[in-house]
C-alpha positions in Angstrom: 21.1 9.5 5.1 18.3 7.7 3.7 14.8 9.4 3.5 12.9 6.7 4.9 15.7 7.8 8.3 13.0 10.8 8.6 10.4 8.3 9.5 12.4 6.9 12.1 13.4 10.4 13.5 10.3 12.1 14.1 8.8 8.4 15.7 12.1 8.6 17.9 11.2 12.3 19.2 8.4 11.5 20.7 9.4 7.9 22.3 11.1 7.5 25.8 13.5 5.3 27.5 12.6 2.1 29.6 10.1 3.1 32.2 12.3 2.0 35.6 16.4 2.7 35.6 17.5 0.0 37.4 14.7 -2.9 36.0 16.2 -5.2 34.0 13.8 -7.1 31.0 13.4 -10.2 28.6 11.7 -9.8 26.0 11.3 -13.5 24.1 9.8 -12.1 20.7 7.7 -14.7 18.5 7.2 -13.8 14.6 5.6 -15.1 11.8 6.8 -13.3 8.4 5.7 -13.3 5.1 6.9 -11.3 1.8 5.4 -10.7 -1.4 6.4 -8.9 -4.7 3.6 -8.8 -7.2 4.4 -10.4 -10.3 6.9 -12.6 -8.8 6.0 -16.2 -8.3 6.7 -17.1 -4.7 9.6 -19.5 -4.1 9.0 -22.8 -4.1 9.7 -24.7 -0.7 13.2 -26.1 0.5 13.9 -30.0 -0.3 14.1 -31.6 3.3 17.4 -31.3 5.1 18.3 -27.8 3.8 18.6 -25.6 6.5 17.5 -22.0 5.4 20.0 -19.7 7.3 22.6 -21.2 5.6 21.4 -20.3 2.0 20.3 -16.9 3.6 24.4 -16.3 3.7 24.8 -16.7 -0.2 24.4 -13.2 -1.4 21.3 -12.0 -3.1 19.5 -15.3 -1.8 18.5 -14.4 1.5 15.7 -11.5 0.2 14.9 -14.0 -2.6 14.0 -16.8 -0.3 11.9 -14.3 1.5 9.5 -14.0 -1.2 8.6 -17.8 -0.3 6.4 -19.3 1.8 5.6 -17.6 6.0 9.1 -17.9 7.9 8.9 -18.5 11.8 11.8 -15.9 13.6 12.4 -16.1 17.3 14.3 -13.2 18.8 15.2 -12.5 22.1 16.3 -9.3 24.1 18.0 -9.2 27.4 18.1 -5.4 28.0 19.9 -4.5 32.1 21.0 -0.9 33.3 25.0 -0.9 33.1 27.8 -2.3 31.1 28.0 -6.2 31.9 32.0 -7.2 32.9 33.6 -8.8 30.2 33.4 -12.6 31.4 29.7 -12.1 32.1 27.4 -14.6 30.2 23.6 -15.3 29.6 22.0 -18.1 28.5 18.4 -19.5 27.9 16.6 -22.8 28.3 14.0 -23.2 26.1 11.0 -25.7 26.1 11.9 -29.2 23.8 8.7 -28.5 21.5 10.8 -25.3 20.2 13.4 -27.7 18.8 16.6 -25.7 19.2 19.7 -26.8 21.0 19.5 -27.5 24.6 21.1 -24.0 25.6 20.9 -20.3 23.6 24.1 -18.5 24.5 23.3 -15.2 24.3 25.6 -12.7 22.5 25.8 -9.5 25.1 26.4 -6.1 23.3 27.8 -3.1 25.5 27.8 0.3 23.3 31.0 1.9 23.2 31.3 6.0 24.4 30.0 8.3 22.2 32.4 9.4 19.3 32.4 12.6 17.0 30.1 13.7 14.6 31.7 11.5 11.5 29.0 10.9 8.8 28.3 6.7 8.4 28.9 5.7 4.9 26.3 7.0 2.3 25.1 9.5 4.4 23.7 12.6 2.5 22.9 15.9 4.3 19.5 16.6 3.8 20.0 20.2 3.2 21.1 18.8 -0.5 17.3 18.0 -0.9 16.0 21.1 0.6 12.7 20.8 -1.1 12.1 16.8 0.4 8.7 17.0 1.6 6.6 13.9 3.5 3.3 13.8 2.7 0.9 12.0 5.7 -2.5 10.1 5.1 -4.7 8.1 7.3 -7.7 6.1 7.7 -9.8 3.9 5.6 -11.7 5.5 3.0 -12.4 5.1 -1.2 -11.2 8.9 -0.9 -8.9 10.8 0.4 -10.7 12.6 4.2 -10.7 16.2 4.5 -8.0 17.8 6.2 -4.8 15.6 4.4 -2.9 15.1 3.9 -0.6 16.7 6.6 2.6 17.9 5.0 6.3 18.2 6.2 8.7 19.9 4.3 12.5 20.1 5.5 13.0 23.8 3.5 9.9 25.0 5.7 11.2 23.5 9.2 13.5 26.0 11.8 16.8 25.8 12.8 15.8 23.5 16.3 13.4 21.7 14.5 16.3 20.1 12.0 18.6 19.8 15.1 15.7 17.8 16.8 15.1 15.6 14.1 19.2 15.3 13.1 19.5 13.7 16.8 16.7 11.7 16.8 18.1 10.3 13.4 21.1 9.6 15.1 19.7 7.6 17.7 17.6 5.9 15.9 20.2 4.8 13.7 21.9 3.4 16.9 18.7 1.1 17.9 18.3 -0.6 14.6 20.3 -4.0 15.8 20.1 -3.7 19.6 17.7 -1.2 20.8 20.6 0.9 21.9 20.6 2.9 25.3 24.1 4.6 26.7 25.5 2.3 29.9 23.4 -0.6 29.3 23.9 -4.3 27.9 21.6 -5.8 25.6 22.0 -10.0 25.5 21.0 -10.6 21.9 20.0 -13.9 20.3 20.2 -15.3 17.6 23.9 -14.9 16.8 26.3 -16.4 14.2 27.2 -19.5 16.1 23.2 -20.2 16.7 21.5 -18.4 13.2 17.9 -20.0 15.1 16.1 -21.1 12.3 12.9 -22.2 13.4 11.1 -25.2 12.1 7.2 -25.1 10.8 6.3 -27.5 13.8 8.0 -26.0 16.2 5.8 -24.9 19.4 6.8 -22.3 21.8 4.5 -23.7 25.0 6.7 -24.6 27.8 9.5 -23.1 30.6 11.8 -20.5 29.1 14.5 -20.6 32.0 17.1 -17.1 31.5 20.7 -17.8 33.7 23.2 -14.9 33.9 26.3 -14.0 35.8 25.6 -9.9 35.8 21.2 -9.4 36.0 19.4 -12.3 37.7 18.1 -15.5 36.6 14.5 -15.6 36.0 11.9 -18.9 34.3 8.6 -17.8 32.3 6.1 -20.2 31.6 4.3 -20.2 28.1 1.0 -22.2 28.1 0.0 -24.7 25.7 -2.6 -22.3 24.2 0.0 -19.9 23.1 2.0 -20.4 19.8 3.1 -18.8 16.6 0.7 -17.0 14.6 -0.5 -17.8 10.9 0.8 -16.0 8.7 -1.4 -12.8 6.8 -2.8 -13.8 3.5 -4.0 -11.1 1.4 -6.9 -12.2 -0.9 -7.1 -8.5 -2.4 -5.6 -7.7 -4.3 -4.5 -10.4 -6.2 -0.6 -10.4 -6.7 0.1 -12.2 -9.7 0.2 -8.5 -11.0 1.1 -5.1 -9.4 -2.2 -3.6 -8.8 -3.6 -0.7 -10.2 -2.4 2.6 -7.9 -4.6 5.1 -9.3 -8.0 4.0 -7.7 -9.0 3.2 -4.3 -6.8 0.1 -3.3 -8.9 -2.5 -1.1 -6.7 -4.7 0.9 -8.8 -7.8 2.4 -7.2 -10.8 3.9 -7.8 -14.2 5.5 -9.5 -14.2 9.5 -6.7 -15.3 11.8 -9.1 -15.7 15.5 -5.9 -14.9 17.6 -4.8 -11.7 16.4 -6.0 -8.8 18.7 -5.3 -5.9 16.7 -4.3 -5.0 13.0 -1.8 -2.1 11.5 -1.2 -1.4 8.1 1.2 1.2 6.5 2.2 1.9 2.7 5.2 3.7 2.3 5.5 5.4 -1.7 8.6 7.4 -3.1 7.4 9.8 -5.6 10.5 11.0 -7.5 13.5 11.9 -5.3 12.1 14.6 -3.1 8.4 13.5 -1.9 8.2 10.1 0.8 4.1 9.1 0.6 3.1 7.2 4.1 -0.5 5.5 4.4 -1.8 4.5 7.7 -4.6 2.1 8.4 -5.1 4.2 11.8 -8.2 6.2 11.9 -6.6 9.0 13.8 -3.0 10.3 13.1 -1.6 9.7 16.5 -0.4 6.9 15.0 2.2 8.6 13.6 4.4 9.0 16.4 4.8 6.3 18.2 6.9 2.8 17.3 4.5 -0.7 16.2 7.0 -3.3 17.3 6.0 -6.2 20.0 3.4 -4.5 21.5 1.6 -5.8 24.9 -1.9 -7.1 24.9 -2.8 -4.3 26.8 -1.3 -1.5 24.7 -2.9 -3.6 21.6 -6.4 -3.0 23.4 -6.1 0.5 24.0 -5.1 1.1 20.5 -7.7 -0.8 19.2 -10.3 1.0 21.4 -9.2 4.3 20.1 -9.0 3.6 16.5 -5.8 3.7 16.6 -5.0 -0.1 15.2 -7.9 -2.2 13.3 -10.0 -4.7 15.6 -8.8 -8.1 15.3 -11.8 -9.1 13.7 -11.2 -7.2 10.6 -10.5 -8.6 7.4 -10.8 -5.6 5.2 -9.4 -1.7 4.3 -9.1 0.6 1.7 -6.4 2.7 0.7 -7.5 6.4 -0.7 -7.6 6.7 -4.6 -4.5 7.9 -6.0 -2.5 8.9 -3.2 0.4 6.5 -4.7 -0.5 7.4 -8.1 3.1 8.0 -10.0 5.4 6.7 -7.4 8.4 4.8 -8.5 7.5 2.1 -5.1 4.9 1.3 -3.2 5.7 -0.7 0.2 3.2 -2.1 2.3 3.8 -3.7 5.8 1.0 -5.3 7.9 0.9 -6.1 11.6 -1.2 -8.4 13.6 -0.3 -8.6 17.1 -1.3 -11.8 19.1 -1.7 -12.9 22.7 1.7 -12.9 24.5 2.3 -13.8 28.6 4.6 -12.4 31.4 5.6 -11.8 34.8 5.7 -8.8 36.9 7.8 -10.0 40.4 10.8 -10.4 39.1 14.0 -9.4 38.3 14.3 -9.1 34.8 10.9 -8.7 34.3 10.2 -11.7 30.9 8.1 -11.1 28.7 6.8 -13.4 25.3 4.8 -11.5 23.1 3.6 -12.6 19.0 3.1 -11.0 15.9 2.5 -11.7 12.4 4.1 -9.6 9.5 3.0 -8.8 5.9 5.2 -6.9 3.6 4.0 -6.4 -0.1 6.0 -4.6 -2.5 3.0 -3.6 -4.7 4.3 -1.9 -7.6 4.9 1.5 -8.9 6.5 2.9 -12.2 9.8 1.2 -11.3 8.1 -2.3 -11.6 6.3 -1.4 -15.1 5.9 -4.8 -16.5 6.5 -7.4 -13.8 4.0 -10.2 -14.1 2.9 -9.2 -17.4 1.9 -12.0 -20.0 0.6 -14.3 -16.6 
């Protein structure tokens, strides 16, 4: 079981299912994704004609061509209460300025009845690692804010508190690829016979029109005004070299004027036993409770309680030394844009935008990288 799994449990204890039992949804899911490596040069840009899903199959090139320029992703969800009969189908029309093929065929997924309690492959009881301890900080600051960091440690927890946290696991472990919930289907695209690599020009304005044989047919119109977002540039700190991880870290990146909200999390391994989590939130709420597409609204409220960085903000600092000696440091960043959707229908649609950050900044395991530059 892998320690960042832990994460993911106690998040999963505290989230709930889809809010109405029989309501089926889209969810049309717009990202723009960048990743960095300090001390790496960024990939240089594909000759024309090369279509990057199909390197993405070669192995070891697909993380590799991540470290390149901001990739546009397009994912769609088509979650309805009940398994879907076995010649059921679902398709989507999308608007000619997204420049994909006329029809996405989606791929329908219908989870199987629960089995026993095999372990997956690699899985390691945590009782192994009795002593594995998270250690939680939040907020910006040049220093570390009185009263943190707030500690787990899995020796320390009771008997119901593992079990909690050993289900949750599991179940999150079952959402990674479908957002998995017992007796219902989940219409998933891309797939492998449309990998829906999305071009740099493409625009998502236009009618999105969803046809099924088993949940309803339903259009959703995206205006012109809404597209994909720019990607995050960092300007602090510079990347040509891991940065230093024993003094305050300030992270400062380009404006982007549609972004409502910003979320930042560092994520440090220190040894084997001790999982070091940063959070740009000023309140430690934020801790349990899932970032993913997040609606306007939601984005607001979080904003409005400190919860997620205005979208105005271009700056925060990471405590001094809270990463100091860790083998990896990991930073993701979020900023959630304007999305549109309906409310009278059956599924309900919904488009929503984000753009995504993720910097692996350095750490004893990286000792070197970029040096001599």
């Amino acid at each position: 079981m892998r320690k960042s799994a832990w994460l993911a449990a106690l998040v999963l204890c505290a989230t709930g299912a889809f809010a109405a039992e029989n309501q089926a949804y889209l969810g049309i899911f717009a990202e723009t994704r960048s990743q960095k490596m300090a001390g790496m040069p960024e990939m240089p840009a594909l000759p024309p004609g090369i279509d990057p899903s199909m390197l993405g199959r070669i192995p070891g090139m697909a993380q590799m061509m991540g470290m390149g320029g901001a990739q546009r992703l397009l994912t769609v969800r088509l979650w309805s209460p009940g398994i879907a009969p076995a010649n059921a189908t679902a398709s989507i029309a999308p608007p000619a300025g997204l420049k994909q093929e006329k029809r996405l065929d989606l791929g329908l997924y219908r989870p199987e009845a629960e089995g026993g309690e095999a372990a997956a492959p690699g899985e390691v009881d945590p009782d192994s690692i009795p002593d594995f301890t998270i250690k939680i900080y939040w907020g910006s600051s040049a220093t570390v804010k009185p009263g943190q960091p707030v500690v787990f440690n899995w020796g320390k927890l009771t008997p119901e508190q593992k079990a909690a946290m050993r289900e949750a696991q599991k179940q999150a472990q079952k959402g990674e690829s479908y957002f998995y919930k017992p007796d219902w289907t989940t219409g998933y695209w891309p797939t492998g016979k449309q990998p829906g690599a999305v071009a740099p020009d493409a625009a998502l304005a236009g009618t999105y029109a969803l046809t099924t044989s088993y949940t309803g047919n339903v259009t959703l119109d995206v205006p012109a005004g809404l597209n994909f977002l720019a990607p995050i540039e960092l300007t602090s700190p510079k990347l040509s070299t891991p940065p230093a991880l024993d003094g305050p870290l300030a992270l400062k990146w380009k404006a982007i004027p549609e972004v409502l909200g910003y979320h930042a999390t560092i994520m440090g391994m220190q040894g084997r036993n001790t999982l070091i989590l940063w959070s740009s939130s000023e309140i430690q709420a934020d801790m349990a409770m899932q970032w993913d597409y997040l609606e306007m609204a939601r984005v607001r409220e979080l904003v409005q309680s400190t919860a997620m960085m205005d979208g105005k903000r271009t700056a925060a600092t990471v405590p001094a030394g809270i990463f100091k000696g860790c083998d990896m440091a990991h930073m993701t960043m979020v900023g959630y844009g304007p999305g549109v959707a309906r409310a009278d229908t059956q599924p309900l649609p919904r488009l929503q935008t984000k753009t995504t950050l993720t910097v692996m900044l350095g750490g004893s395991a990286m000792a070197g990288m970029g040096a001599g530059e």
